[in-house]
N, C-alpha and C positions, 0 to 999 in steps of 0.2 A: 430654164431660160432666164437672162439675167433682165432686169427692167432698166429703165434709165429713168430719172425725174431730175427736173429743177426745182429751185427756191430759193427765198434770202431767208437766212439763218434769223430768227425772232429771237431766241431766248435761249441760251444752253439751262440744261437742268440738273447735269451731272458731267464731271469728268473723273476721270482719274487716268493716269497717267496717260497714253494716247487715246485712251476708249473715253466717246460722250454720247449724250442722251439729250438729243434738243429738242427743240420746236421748229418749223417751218412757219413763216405767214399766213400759209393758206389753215394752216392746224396741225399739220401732220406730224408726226414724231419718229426722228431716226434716230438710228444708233448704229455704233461701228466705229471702228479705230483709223485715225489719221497720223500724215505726215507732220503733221502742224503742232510742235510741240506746246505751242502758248495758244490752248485750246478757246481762252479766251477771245484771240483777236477775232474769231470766224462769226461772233454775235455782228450782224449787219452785212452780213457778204454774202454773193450769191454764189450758189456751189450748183455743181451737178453730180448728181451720185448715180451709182451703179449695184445692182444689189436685188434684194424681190421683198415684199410684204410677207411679214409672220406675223402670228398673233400670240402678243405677251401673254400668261393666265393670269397677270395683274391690272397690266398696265395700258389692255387691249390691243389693235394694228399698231403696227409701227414696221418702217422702212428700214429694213437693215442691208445698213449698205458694206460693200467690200471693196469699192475705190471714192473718194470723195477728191474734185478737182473744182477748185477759183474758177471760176469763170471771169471774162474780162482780162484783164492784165494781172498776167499770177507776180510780175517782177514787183509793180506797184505795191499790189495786197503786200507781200513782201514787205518790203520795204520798208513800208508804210505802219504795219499791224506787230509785224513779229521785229522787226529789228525796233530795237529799244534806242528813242534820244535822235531818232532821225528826221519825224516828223513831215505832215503833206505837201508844207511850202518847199520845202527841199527838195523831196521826191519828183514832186511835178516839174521846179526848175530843172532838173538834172534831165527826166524825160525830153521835156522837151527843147532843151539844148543840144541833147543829142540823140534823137530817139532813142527809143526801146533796142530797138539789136543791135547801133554801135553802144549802148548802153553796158547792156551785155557783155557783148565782145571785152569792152573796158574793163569790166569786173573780173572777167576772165584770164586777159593777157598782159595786160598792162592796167590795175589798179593806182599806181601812184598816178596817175595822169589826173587824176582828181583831187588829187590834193589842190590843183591849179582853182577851185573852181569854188566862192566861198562860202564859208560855214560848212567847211569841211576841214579840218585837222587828220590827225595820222591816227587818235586814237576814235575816234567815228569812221575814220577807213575801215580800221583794223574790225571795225563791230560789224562794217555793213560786208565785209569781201568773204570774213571769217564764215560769219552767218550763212549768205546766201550760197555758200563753198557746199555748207556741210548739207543744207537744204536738197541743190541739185543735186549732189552725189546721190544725198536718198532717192530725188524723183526716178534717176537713171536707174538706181537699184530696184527700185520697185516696178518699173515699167519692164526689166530681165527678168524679176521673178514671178511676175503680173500671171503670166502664162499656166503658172505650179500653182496658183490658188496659197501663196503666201500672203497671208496678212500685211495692212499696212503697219498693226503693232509691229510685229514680226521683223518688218523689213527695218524697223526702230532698232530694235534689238541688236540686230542682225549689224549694221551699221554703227553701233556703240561696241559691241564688242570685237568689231574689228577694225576699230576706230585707226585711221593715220598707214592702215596696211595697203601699198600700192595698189592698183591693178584688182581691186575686191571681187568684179564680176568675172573675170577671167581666172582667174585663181578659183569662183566659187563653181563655175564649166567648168575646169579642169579638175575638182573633184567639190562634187556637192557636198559632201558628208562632212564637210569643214563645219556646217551650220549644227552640226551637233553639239557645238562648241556652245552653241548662244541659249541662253535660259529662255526656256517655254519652246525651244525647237527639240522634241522626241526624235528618235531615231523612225519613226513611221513616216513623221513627217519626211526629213531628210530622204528619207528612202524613195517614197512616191515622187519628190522632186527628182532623186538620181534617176530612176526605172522611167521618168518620161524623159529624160537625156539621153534612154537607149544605154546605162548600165545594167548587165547580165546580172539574172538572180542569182546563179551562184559564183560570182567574179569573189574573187580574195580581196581586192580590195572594198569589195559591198561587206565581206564577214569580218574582215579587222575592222572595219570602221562599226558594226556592230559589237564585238568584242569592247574595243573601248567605251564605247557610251553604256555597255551594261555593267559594263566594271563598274565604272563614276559612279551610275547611281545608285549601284548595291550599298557602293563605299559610302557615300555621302547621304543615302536619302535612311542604309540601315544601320550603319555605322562601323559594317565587318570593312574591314581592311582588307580579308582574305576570305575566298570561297572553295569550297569542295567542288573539284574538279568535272566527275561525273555530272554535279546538282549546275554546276555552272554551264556546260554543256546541252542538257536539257532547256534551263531559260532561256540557252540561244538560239537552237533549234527553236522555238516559241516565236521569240523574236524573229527571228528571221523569214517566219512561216515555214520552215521546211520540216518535211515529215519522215524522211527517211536521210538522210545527211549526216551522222555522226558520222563518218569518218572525214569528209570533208571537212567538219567542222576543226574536229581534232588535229586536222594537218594543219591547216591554219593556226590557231592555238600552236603548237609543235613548233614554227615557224618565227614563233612570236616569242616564247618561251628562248628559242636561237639566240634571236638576237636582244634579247634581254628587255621586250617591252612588257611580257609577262615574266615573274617567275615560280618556280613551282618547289611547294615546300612542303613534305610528309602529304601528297595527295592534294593539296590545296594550291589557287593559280592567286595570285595578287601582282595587281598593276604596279609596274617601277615608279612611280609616283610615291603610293605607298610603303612600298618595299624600300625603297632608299632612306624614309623616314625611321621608322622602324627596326628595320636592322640597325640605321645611324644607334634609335637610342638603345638598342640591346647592346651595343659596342661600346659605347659611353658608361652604361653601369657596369659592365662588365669591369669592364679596365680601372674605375676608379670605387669600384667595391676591393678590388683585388690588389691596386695598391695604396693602402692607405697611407698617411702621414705621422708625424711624430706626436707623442702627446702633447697636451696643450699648457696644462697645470699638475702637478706633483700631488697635489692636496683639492681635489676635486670638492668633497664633501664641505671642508671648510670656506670653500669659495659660495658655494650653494646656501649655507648657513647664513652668510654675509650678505647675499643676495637678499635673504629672506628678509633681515632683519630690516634692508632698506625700502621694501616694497610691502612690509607689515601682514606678509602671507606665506605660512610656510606650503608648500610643492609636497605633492601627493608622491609617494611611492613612484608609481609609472612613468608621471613626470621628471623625478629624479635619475631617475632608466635611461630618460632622455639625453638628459644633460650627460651624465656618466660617460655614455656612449660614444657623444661626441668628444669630451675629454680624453677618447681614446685615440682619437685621429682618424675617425676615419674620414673622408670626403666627401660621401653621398650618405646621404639617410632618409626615409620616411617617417614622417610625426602622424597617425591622423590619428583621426578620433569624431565622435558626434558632437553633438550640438553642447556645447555647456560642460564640454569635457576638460577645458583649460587650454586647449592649441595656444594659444595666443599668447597665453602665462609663460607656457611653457618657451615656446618661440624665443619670447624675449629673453627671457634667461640664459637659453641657448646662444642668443646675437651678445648678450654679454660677453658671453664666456670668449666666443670667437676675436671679440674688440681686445682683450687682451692680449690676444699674438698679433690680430693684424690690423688695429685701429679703427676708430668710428666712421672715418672717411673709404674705406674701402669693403665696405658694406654696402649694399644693397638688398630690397625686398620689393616684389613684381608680382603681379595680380592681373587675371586678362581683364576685367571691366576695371572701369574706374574710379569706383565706389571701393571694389575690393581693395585698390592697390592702397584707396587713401583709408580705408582703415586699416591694415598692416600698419602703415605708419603712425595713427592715434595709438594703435595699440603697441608698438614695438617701440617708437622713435626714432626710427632709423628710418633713411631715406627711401624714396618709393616711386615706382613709377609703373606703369600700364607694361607689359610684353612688349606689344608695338610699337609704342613708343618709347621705351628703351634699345630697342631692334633699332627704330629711325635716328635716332641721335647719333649712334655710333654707328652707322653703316658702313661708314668708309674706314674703322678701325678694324684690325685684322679679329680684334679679341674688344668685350666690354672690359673699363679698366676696371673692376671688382674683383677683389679676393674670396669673396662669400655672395652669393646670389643665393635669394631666399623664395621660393615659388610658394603662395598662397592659392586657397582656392584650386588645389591641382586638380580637383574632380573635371572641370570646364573646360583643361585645355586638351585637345584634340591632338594625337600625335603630328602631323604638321606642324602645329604652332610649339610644342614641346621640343619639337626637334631643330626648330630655329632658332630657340633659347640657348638649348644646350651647347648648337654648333658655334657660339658668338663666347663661350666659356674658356675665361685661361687654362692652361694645361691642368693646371698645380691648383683651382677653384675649389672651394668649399660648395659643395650645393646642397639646398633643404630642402624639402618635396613636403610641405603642409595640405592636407587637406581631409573631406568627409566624406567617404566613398556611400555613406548612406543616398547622398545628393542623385538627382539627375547626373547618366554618363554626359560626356561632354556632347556640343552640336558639330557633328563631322564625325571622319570615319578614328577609330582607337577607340583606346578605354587605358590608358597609360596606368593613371594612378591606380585603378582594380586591378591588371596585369602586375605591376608592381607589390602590391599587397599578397593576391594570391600564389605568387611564384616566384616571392622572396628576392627578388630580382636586385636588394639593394638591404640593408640592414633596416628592419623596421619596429618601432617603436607603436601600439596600440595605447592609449589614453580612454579608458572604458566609466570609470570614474566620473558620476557628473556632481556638478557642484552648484547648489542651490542656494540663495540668498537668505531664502523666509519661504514659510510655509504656504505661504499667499502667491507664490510665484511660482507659474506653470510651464510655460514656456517648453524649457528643455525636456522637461517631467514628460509630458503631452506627446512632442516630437518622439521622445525616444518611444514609444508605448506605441505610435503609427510605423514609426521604423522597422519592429520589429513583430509589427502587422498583429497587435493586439487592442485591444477598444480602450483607449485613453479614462481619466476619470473627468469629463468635460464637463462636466450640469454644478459641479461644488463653484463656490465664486472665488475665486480667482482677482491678484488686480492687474495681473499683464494676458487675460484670458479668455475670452466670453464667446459665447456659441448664442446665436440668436434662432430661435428655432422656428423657423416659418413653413412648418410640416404643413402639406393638408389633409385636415379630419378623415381617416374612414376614407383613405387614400383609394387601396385597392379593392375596398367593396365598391365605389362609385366606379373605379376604371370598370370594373367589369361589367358594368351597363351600358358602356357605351362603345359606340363607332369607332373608326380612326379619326374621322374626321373631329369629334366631338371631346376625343382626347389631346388631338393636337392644340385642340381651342384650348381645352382646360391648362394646359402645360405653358402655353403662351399665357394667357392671366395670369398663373400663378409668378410664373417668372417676372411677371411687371411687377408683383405683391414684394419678390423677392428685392426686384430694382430699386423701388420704393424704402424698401428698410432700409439697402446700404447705404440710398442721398441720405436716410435721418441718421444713421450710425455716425457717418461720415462729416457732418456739418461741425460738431466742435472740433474736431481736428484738423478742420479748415479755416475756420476761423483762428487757431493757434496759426497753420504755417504762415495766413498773412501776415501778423506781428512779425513773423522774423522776415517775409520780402519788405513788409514798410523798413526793418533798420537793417537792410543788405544784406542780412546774412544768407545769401542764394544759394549755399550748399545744405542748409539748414531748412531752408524751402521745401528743396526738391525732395529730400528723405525725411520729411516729417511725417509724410502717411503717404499710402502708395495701396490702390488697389489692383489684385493680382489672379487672374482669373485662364481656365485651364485652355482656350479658346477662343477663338479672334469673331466669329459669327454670332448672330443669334443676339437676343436683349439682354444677355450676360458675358456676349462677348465681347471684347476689346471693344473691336468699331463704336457701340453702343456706348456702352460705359464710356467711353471717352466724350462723347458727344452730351452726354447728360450730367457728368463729373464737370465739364469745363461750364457750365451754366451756373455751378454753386463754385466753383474757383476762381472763375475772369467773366462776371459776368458782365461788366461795364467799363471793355477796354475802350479807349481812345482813336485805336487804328485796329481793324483788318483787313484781311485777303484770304478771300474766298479761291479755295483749289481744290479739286479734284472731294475727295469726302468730308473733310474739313474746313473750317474755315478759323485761320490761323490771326490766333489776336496777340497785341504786346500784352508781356510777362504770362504768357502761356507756358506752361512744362512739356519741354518736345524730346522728344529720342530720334537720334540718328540712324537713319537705318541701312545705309550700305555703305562697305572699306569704299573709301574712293579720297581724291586729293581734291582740297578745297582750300580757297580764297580766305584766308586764315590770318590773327593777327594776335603778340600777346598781349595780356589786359592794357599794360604802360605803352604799347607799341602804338594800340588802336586810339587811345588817350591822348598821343602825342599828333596822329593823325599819321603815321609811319604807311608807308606800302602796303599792299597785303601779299601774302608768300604762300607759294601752294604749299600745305600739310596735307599729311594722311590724315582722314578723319574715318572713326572706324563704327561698324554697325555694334547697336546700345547704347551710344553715347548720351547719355540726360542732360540738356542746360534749358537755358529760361531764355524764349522772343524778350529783350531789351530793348531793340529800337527798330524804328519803323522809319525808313527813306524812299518817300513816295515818288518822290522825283525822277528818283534815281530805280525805285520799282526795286526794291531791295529790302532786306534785312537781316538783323544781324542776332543771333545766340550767342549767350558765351556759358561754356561748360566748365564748371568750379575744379571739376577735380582732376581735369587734364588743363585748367588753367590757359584756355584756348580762347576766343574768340574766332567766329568763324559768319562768313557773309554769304548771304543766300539771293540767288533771283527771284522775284514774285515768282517766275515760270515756270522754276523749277522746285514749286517745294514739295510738290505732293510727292516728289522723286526722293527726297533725300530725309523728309522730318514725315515724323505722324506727333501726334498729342499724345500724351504719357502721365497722365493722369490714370489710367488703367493699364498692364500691361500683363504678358502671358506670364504664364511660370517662368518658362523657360528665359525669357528676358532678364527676370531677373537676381538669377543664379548666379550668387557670389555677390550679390548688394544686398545692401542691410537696410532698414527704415525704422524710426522710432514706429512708427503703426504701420498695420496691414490688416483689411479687410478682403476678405476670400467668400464669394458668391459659390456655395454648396449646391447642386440642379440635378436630376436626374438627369437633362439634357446635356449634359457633360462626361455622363455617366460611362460612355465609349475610353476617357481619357483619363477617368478616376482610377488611381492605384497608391499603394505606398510610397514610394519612391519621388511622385509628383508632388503629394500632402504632405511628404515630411521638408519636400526642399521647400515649398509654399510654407507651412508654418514656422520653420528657422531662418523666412527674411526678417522676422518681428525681433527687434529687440526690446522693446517696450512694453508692446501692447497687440496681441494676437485677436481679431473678431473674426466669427465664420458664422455664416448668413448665410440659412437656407433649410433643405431638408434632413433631418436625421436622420433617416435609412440610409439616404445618399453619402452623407459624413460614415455611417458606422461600414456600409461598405466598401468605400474606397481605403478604410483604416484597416481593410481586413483583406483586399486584394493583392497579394504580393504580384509584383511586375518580376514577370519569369523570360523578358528578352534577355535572351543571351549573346554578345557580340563575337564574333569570332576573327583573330588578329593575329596578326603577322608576329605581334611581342607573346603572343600564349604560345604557336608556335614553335618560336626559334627556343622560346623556353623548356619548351617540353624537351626539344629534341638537342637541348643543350651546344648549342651550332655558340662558334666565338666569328 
């Protein structure tokens, strides 16, 4: 049974994105997720919530609530709290000019009637009708789904992701399972909402709509493109709860297979999503392995020679393979190799060679992050840009105008984004596929560049070969030796090298004396022990990246040291580390704002973290004080808080290596920036740093393998530190990661389909 309580909001204590953790006056503490995206405004207001008393095992009673509503005048609060630049004297004159509900009404039917009435212009219209648009639509949405025990996160979601679509609630009655669509809604969810609208358990439309959501997340969450038919069957049945239903299920499937929203290849079903990607790129290499071009140069070798002499380094063997290869004509090729193999040597020699038939200007090289794409270009010279934003510039061109497109970093990109690339290529394109399949596979469903590798899918070049400066330099040495899940030589000294070992004594004779309780304690201490070394590891290379923010140099900044850690939780997760790293980084900025788990200061290091269009400007543009123009701005984007506009409840990053400038609300940062002083592996795969410190923990130990520690020690080009346990380092060097993905390009491969 649900309770009800009053009170004015005292203190928030935590937000993050809808979800907060306050105080009430009287003392009490709730928590629960709101409509009210500027969780701030609700400190001073009095609310009534709905909801029942639990008890935290930390934090003790607290009211958690599942509706939270203004009391009083919700338009005011409004108005007043969440619309920004509006202010009370306004408010109130407007109220009581025209009451509250032709107020309303006004907002509703006819908004320019306001403009008549002063200190109001078009663009404070525009802020106050937009605003409280999107606010009611939510209230109306959540008072339809109030009934199904949807959250008010939820109903957030729910309403972002189907932002500007007519008719939301009528379209979402007429078929619930739409909400499968919106992140953190399960198909359980969606279900128990359909099944109380009086949807039949075994209606075809309940098991297609099943169907696709276990598709998505096989695809996306394990990265198979494609699944075994039977095994996929079985999860549905699961799903679905049904216990005897495989032929039902199969007719459905069967149905779907028809009409081409699944399809079925050597026993395996994959989503047309996938499948259109996929086969896109097995048709693309096909066609342009099969016909290649004319040679490029007569005298290949003496060209190579020439090369050498201008760059003072003669090319290995395999490297020359390279080049050779391509002097043959053909179109497509793959380069990879591991860490320290020459990719990049070689690369360039390669873009040489090509400038000779088709000039420097019709080159290009593309990297999915934006560190990779700008070293391609330190290391090549040739021009460079991100996937996406290469994709965004020429949208409206049928083809990019390049003769040669150069993919770095191919391990990262996910069949989707591979097949974007490809599809945007002139007929007659040269393309080069670089990268190090040792690396993490990409995040989404493929595994392109391994497909490609293991079933030749294109002429491929291996670079095995590593090449070492001085005997003092580990680095590559190190990486290859965990790559190929053998015990590195890590205790000699090293000066790009150092393992700090914060083992504890007589480990697992003390575990075995104790409790659970008494080991979790030990493991929490020890992890502080660990935290501790990386702030003192970490201090001179912080005090280095300031010298380069005091003389500008911001891209110099950001990748001067960077720690990298396997895990977002926990005293060595992200969360943490960022909060303890931005203490010895910014500790005495000028301006913050406090949101949600951070609190965001000027010249802080932030990463972007969702694709979305933002309020964007270039460095000259914003300089000049130019408009700002929606850009795509894309998740892992690295730049530096620059300035702080209080007034205006604003601020602005600008990111060096997509050369953006981009403008943030106070209200919404916790939505689009976290601090980037710490970041996962996965983050930041395919970016370089002069230093990297890596926190070694047993408690990690779930996510420790080869595959993760070699792409973790190849972000270092300078200087590699790992902090922590040495059982924990020698095991994860010795764990090979045996996920295997299974894909629509292995597939079509095997069974040789054009």
């Amino acid at each position: 049974m649900k309770l009800t309580i009053s009170g004015k909001i005292e203190r928030i204590l935590f937000q993050k994105e809808s979800f907060l953790i306050a105080k009430l006056e009287s003392g009490a503490k709730i928590s629960g997720n709101c409509l009210i995206t500027d969780i701030d405004a609700l400190e001073g207001q009095e609310v009534e919530l709905s909801g029942n008393w639990e008890e935290h095992p930390k934090f003790g009673p607290q009211f958690v609530f599942e509706e939270l509503n203004i009391k009083g005048s919700e338009l005011y609060f409004y108005l007043t709290k969440v619309v920004k630049g509006v202010g009370q004297k306004l408010v109130k004159r407007l109220i009581a000019h025209y009451g509250e509900e032709e107020l309303l009404r006004i907002l509703d039917e006819e908004p320019q009637k306001l403009l008549t009435f002063k200190g109001i212009k078009e663009k404070k219209l525009s802020q106050i009708t937009q605003s409280w648009q999107r606010y009611k639509e939510m209230r109306e949405l959540a008072m339809f789904l109030a009934p199904y025990r949807i959250g008010q996160s939820i109903v957030v979601e729910i309403y972002r992701t189907f932002s500007g679509k007519e008719n939301l609630i009528d379209a979402i009655r007429e078929n619930p399972y739409i909400v499968t669509q919106v992140k953190g809604v399960g198909f359980k969810r969606a279900d128990e909402m359909a099944r109380s609208m009086g949807i039949d358990a075994r209606s075809p439309f309940r098991i297609e709509a099943a169907v696709t959501y276990l598709m998505r997340e096989i695809s996306e969450q394990q990265g198979n493109s494609a699944v075994e038919r039977s095994h996929f069957v079985q999860l549905l049945q699961e799903e679905l709860d049904f216990e005897d239903e495989a032929p039902l299920v199969e007719e459905v499937i069967d149905r779907l297979v028809e009409r081409e929203v699944l399809h079925l290849i050597d026993g395996h079903l994959a989503h047309t999503f996938y499948y259109r990607a996929e086969k896109g790129i097995f048709d693309f290499l096909n066609a342009r392995r099969e016909n290649p071009g004319e040679p490029i140069l007569p005298d290949i070798d003496r060209f190579i020679e020439k090369e050498e002499e201008a760059i003072g380094f003669r090319l290995g063997e395999e490297q020359r393979e390279a080049v050779r290869l391509l002097n043959r004509g053909t179109r497509v090729m793959a380069l990879v190799g591991y860490a320290g193999t020459g990719k990049s040597t070689s690369a360039k020699m390669m873009l040489k060679l090509l400038e000779e038939r088709y000039g420097y200007d019709a080159i290009v090289t593309t990297a999915l992050s934006g560190i990779a794409a700008q070293r391609i270009h330190d290391t090549t010279g040739y021009r460079s840009a991100t996937i996406q934003s290469l994709l965004v510039a020429h949208k409206e061109k049928e083809a990019l105008p390049y003769d040669v497109v150069l993919l770095d970093e191919a391990s990262m990109v996910n069949s989707q984004i591979f097949f974007q690339l490809i599809s945007k290529l002139k007929e007659d394109a040269v393309f080069l596929v670089i990268g190090d399949d040792g690396q993490l596979p990409p995040i989404g469903a493929g595994n392109v560049l391994s497909d490609i590798i293991k079933y030749e899918l294109v002429p491929v070049v291996k670079l095995t070969k590593i090449y070492r400066q001085s005997e003092e330099q580990a680095i590559t040495l190190i990486a290859d030796a965990i790559r190929r899940a053998e015990l590195p030589e890590y205790r000699k000294p090293y000066i790009d090298f150092k393992f700090v070992d914060m083992s504890i004594p007589d480990y697992y004779a003390i575990r075995n004396g104790m409790n659970e309780s008494e080991k979790k304690r030990l493991r929490e201490e020890h992890n502080l022990r660990i935290l501790e070394s990386i702030r003192h590891e970490a201090v001179p290379y912080i005090l280095e990246a300031r010298k380069k923010l005091e003389t500008k140099d911001i891209r110099g900044y950001l990748t001067h040291i960077q720690v990298i850690t396997p895990m977002r939780a926990g005293p060595l997760g992200v969360e943490n580390l960022n909060l303890q790293l931005q203490k010895l980084f910014n500790p005495d900025a000028r301006h913050a704002v406090e949101k949600g788990l951070y609190t965001y200061k000027l010249y802080d290091k932030v990463v972007h973290i969702k694709n979305e269009n933002m309020p964007s400007y270039s460095p000259e543009g914003f300089k000049r004080g130019d408009d700002a123009v929606d850009q795509r701005i894309f998740n892992g984007m690295i730049g530096l808080i620059f300035k702080f506009d209080p007034e205006e409840e604003e601020c602005f990053v600008f990111y060096p290596n997509e050369q953006v400038v981009v403008r943030y609300g106070f209200d919404t940062l916790s939505d689009y920036l976290q601090l980037a002083y710490a970041l996962t592996i996965h983050k930041t795969q395919g970016m370089e740093y002069d230093t990297i410190i890596i926190p070694m923990s047993f408690s990690h130990y779930v996510m420790h393998n080869t595959k993760l520690l070699y792409t973790a020690v190849t972000r270092a080009k300078k200087m590699c530190i790992i902090v922590g346990e040495e059982a924990a380092f020698k095991g994860a060097c010795r764990r090979i990661d045996t996920t295997k993905r299974t894909t629509i390009l292995q597939l079509l491969a095997k069974k040789g389909k054009i």
